[in-house]
C-alpha positions, 0 to 999 in steps of 0.5 A: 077281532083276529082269531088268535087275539090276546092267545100266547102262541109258542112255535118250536121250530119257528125259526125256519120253513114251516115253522117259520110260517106258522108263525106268520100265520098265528102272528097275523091271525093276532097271537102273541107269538114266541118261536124257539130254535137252538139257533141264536142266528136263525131266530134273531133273522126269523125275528127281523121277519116277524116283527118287533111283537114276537118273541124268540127262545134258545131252546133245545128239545133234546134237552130235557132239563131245559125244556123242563125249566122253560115251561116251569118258569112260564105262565102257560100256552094256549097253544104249542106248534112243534116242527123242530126235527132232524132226521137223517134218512136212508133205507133201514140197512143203509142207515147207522143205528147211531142216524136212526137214534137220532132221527127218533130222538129228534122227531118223536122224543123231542116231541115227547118231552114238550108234551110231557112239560108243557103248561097249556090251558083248558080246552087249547091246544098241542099240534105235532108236524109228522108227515105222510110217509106214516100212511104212504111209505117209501122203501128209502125213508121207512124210519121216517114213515115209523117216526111219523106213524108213532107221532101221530098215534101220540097225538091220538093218546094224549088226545084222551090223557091230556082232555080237555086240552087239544092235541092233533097233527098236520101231516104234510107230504114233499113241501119246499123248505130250507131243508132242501137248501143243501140240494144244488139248485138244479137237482132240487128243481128236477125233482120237485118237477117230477115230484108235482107231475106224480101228483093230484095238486099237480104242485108241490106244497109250500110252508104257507100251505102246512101253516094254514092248516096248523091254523084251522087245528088252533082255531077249530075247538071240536078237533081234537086226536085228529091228523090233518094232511097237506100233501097234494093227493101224495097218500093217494096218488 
């Protein structure tokens, strides 16, 4: 029997990239798979990928009300995926206050409202999508590798608060993904070049390969407070 049969899965930020893929991954593992995204676009096409038994919502995390009342009129999860962000990057001097606010209150608050709404059941799970640069900084993304290191100890807490309910990370390192999208093509395939020469791997990362591990966090029932990374060597190399 798949993994995650007859298991409600919810991926927020399931419309694209990682998101997207976690999805596939839950879908094929056998979960009954909702994604949610504030793009009616983007989930009517993830939709046309995933398949008539998933499930899509217009949802916003920035929006506590509605997060608010989408889970008070649900039944409960057995597990919630979050990989919605937007977070404008640049050095800390560099940055307006006004990105920086809204870098924290995309990535982490977002965040934090799904925790504090969600309806989960026992001994399933919560799984946040934080990033390395909480262990390896970078002196052009700082507020990115602080908003990372405060999702993660998030996690670590509502570990403890939320128990027996399971709540981890995957820390993913430079994955292509649409994000990039708005870098031109040959830019974009420089870097990415230089990017896996840096690194161990040798490669850089793909959606599938943060997906996978998001995976064994769902199906793993003794992790627990847990951070995962899929970086390619990147915090060590």
């Amino acid at each position: 029997m798949p993994v995650l049969a007859n298991q409600k899965v919810l991926v927020i930020g399931g419309s694209s990239g990682i998101g997207l893929a976690t999805a596939k991954v839950a879908a094929a593992a056998g979960a009954q798979v909702t994604i949610a995204s504030r793009s009616a676009k983007k989930l009517d096409d993830a939709l046309s990928i995933l398949g008539s038994q998933s499930d899509g919502k217009e949802l916003d995390t920035g929006d506590e009300h509605a997060i608010e009342a989408f889970f008070a009129a649900g039944s409960g999860w057995d597990h919630i995926v979050i990989s919605a962000a937007q977070t404008p990057t640049g050095p800390v001097r560099g940055l307006s206050l006004g990105d920086a606010k809204a870098a924290m209150e995309s990535k982490f608050w977002g965040a934090y409202r799904v925790a504090r709404a969600a309806r989960i059941r026992d001994c399933r799970s919560l799984t946040f999508v934080s990033g390395f640069l909480s262990v390896r900084p970078s002196a052009t993304s700082v507020l990115q590798g602080a908003i990372n290191a405060a999702l993660e100890a998030l996690a670590r807490g509502l570990a403890l608060e939320l128990a027996p309910m399971r709540v981890n990370a995957v820390s993913p390192g430079l994955i292509d993904t649409p994000l990039w999208g708005k870098v031109p093509e040959e830019k974009r395939s420089a870097m990415f070049e230089r990017a896996a020469l840096s690194l161990p791997t040798r490669r850089i990362g793909r959606p599938e390969d943060v997906a996978n591990a998001v995976l064994f966090l769902l199906t793993t029932p003794f992790a627990t407070g847990s951070t995962v990374r899929v970086d390619g060597g990147g915090a060590i190399a």
